[in-house]
N, C-alpha and C positions, 0 to 999 in steps of 0.2 A: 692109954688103953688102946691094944691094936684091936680094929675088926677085918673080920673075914676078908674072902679077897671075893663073895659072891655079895655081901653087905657092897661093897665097895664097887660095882658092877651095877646095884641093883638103883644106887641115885642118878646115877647119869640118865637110866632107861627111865627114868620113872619123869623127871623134866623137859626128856622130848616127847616125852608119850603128851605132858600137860600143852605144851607150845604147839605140837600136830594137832591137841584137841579143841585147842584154841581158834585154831585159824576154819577147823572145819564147819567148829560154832558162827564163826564170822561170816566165812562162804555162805551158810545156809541162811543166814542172816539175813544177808542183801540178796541173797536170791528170791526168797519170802517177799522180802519189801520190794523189789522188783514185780515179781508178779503181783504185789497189790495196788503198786502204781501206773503201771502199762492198764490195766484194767479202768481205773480211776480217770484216766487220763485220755482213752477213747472212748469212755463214756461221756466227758465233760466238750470233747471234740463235737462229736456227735448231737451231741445236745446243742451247742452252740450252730454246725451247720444246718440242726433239722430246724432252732430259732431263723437261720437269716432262711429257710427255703419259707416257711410259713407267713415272715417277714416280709419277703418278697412281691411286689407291688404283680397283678395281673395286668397285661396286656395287652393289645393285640394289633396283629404287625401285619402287612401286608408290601408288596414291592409296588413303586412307583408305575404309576401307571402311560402307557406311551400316547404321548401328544398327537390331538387330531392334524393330518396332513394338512386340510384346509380349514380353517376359524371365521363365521359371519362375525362383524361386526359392522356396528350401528352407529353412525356419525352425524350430526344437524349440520345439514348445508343451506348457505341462500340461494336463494336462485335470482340470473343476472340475464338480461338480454344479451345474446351476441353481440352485437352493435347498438349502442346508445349513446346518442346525441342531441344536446339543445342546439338550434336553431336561433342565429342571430341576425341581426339586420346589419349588411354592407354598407349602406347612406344612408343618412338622414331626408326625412321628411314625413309625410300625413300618410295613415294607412287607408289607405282603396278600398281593399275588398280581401278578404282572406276566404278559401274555399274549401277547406276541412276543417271536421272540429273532432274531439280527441273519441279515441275509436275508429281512426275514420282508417282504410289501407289503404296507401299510398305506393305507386310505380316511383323508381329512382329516375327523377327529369320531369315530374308531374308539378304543377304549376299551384304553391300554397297558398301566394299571396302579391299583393300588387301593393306598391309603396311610392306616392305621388312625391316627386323633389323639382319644383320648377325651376329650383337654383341651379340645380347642376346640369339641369335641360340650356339652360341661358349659357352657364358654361361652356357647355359641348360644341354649342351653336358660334360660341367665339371664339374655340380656338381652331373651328373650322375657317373659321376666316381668316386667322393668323394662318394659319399652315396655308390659304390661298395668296395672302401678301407675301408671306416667305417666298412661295414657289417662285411665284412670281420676280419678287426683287432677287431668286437665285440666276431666274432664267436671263434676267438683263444682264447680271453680273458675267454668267457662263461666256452672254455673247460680246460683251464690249472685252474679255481677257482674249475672246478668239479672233477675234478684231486687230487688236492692239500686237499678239503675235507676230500675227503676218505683215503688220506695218512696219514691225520692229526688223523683218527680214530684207525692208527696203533701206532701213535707216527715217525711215520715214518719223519716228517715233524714238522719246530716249529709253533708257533699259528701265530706270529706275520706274517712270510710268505706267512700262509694261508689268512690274513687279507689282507694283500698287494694285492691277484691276486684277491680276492673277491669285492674291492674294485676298481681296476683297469679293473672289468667285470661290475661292475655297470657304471661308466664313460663312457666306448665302447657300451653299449644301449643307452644314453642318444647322443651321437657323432651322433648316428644312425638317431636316432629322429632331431635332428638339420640338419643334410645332409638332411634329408627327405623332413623337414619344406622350405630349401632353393632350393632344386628342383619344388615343386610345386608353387614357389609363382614365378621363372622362367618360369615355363609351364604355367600361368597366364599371366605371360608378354608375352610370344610367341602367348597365344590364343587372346591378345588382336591386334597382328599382323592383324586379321579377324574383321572387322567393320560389326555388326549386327545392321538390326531394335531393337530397343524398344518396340517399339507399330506400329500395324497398322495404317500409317497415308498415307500422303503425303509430299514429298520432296520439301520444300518451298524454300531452298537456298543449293547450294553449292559452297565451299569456295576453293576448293581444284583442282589441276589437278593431271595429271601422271609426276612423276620424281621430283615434290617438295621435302623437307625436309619437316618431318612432328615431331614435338617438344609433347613430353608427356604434358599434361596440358592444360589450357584452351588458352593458347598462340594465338592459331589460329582454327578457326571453322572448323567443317570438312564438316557437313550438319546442315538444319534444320530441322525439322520434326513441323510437324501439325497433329493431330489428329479432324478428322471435322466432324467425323459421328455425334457428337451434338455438336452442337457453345456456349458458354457463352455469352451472349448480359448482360454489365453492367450497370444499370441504378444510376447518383443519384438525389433522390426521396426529395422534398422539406419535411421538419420537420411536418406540417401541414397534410400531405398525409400517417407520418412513421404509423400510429397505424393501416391505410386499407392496407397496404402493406405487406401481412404474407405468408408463403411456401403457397404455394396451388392457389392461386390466376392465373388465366390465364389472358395474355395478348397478342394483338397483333401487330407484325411487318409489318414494311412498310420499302420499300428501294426504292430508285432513280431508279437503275436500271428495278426497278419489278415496273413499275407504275402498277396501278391499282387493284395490287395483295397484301393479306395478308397472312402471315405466322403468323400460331398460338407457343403463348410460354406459360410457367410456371415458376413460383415464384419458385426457389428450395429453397434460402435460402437468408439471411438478413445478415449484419454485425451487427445489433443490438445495433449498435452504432451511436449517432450523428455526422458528422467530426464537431467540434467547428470551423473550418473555413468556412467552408461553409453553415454549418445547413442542410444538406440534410444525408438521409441514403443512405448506400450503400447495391443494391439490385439486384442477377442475378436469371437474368430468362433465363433458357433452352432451344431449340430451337431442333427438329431433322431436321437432315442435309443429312440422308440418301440417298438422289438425287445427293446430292453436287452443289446445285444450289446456295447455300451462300456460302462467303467466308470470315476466316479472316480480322479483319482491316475493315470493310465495316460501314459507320456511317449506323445506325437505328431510326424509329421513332418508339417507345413504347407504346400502347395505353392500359393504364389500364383502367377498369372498376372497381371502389371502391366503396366499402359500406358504406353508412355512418353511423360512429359509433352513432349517435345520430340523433332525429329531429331538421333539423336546418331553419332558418327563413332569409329567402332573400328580398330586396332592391333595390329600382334602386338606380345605383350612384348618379344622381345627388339630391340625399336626405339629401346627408351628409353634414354636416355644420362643416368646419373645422375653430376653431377658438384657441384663447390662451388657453381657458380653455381645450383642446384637444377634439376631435370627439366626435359629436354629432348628433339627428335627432331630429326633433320638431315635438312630437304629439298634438293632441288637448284633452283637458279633460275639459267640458262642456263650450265649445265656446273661451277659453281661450288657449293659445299656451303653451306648456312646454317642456324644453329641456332638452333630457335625453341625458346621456357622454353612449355610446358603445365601444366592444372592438369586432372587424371585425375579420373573419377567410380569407377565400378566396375570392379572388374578379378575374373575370374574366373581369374588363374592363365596364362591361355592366351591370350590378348585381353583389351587394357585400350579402357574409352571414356574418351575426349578431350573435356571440358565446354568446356575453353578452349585457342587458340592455332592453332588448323590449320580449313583451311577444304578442301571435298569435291576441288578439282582441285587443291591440294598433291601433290609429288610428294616423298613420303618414303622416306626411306632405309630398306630391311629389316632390314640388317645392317652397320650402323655401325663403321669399325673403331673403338679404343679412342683411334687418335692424332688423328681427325678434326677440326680445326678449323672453323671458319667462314672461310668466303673459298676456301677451298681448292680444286681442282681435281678434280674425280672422273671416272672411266670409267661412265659410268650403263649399267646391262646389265638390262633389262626381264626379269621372272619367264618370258614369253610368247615373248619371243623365242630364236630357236635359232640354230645356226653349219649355215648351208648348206653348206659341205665336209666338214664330221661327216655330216647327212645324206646326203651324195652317199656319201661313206666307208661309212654301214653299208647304204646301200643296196647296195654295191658287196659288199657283206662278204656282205647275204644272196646 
């Protein structure tokens, strides 16, 4: 059966019209489900950042504050007489008389004590004799060699003779010379009989009465002395503090017994050394004493005033976050927390300085919580700033 030739025209149009109205079905399709998803899907955004903003730990950050140029601190020193010395006996023998007793001040050349040795009196006395037989047997010898010379210039005399007495007059000077050498090192031991100061001091101990035996050497003290017109006060000075600690430096003294009162000192000198057991230097400062109002032995509190060798950047304690990865403080860099490791100089308890790791416009966290991560999101809430409807509130309230 033939059809038409508009029947025959009319199927072609009729299955593109279905395949055009296919595809526009589809377009609108996904365009529907697009717009239902983009919707869905910055709501679920949204919701998840308004979670971490609420999430988000508060606060409050402040920058490092700048280190004072100068630092007291407080150091226990002893305190030491400039010069101090025991006093021992030169020779042996019976003590005389001694004429200070402790307290007493004494001139350098003042006469302490008298020490009786009839031994070494007998002594002195014999080899004052020897040195007059020497002389003597020198003075024969000189003239039988000047003798025997000029005989020897007649022939008078053999050579060998003349060698002998010339020979036996050099011996008889040297005899002389050794007599001599053993008289004075006797009149030494006799003068050490007399116990003289050393130095101007004070008589801080004596050891000795009248009619003891008194032993040459250090066996037994005789006195002490002290010299105190200036005290040595010894500090040591923690490793941190050794590079402000240099001669020149003044500091001052405090004692128990002087409430209220400071005595000024000076730095004379340093050991310049670490001790490896302790990590501190060792450091005396000078003190005059010309009152005599100090005394040996006396603990001290030292207050230096030190420079610091650099600008340094202080913290309150409780900033630090001590964890495995070792010390640390958590600033914020653009709303985000991050934890920088620090290496701490001094801390007084209250405030630590920052040698390493944070620079003056860091904004560091005051009070860190315990769970703060790095990366993490924070509420930053300035120490300075307030809530203007509190203010309106208590303005309202007065």
């Amino acid at each position: 059966m033939n059809q038409s030739p508009e029947a025959k025209s009319a199927a072609p149009m009729s299955k593109g019209s279905a395949i055009l109205f296919l595809i526009v079905v589809v377009i609108i399709a996904a365009v529907l489900a697009v717009l239902g998803i983009i919707p869905r899907a910055r709501a679920k955004t949204k919701l998840q950042d308004d979670t971490n903003a609420l999430a988000a730990p508060d606060v409050q950050v402040a920058k490092p504050q700048p280190g004072k140029p100068t630092e007291e601190v407080i150091l226990p020193g002893n305190t030491f007489a400039y010069v101090d010395s025991p006093i021992y006996a030169r020779t042996s023998g019976y003590l005389k008389k001694w004429y200070f007793d402790i307290g007493a001040h004494v001139k350098k050349g003042q006469l302490l004590a008298e020490i009786e040795s009839p031994e070494v009196d007998q002594q002195l006395a014999q080899a004052n004799a020897d040195l007059l037989t020497a002389q003597a047997n020198s003075k024969y010898a000189q003239t039988t060699s000047s003798r025997y010379q000029d005989l020897l210039k007649d022939n008078a005399v053999s050579q060998q003779d003349t060698e002998n007495f010339t020979t036996q007059a050099s011996a008889s000077n040297t005899q002389v010379k050794s007599a001599v050498a053993n008289m004075q090192r006797l009149q030494e031991l006799v003068s050490f009989e007399k116990v003289y100061a050393p130095f101007d001091g004070i008589v801080t101990a004596r050891g000795i009465d009248v009619g003891q035996l008194i032993d040459s050497g250090a066996a037994r003290e005789m006195f002490h002395m002290a010299a105190e017109q200036t005290l040595r006060i010894y500090v040591n000075v923690p490793q941190v503090y050794s590079l402000a600690c240099k001669p020149g430096v003044t500091a001052e003294l405090t004692y128990d017994q002087y409430p209220g009162r400071n005595f000024e000192g000076k730095i004379v000198r340093t050991s310049r050394a670490i001790d490896p057991a302790s990590r501190t230097l060792l450091v005396e400062v000078d003190v005059d004493n010309r009152k005599g109002e100090l005394v040996p032995g006396a603990y001290a509190q030292v207050h230096f005033k030190l420079n610091e060798a650099q600008p340094s950047l202080v913290i309150p304690v409780p900033a630090l976050i001590f964890r495995a990865q070792g010390l640390q403080v958590a600033t914020v860099v653009n709303g985000k927390a991050k934890l920088v490791p620090i290496t701490i100089g001094r801390d007084d308890g209250r405030v630590v300085e920052i040698s390493q790791g944070l620079k003056a416009d860091d904004e560091v966290v005051q009070n860190p919580p315990d769970s703060i991560v790095d990366g993490e999101l924070v509420n930053v809430v300035r120490p300075q700033q307030q809530n203007p409807q509190a203010d309106q509130k208590t303005q309202a309230g007065k």
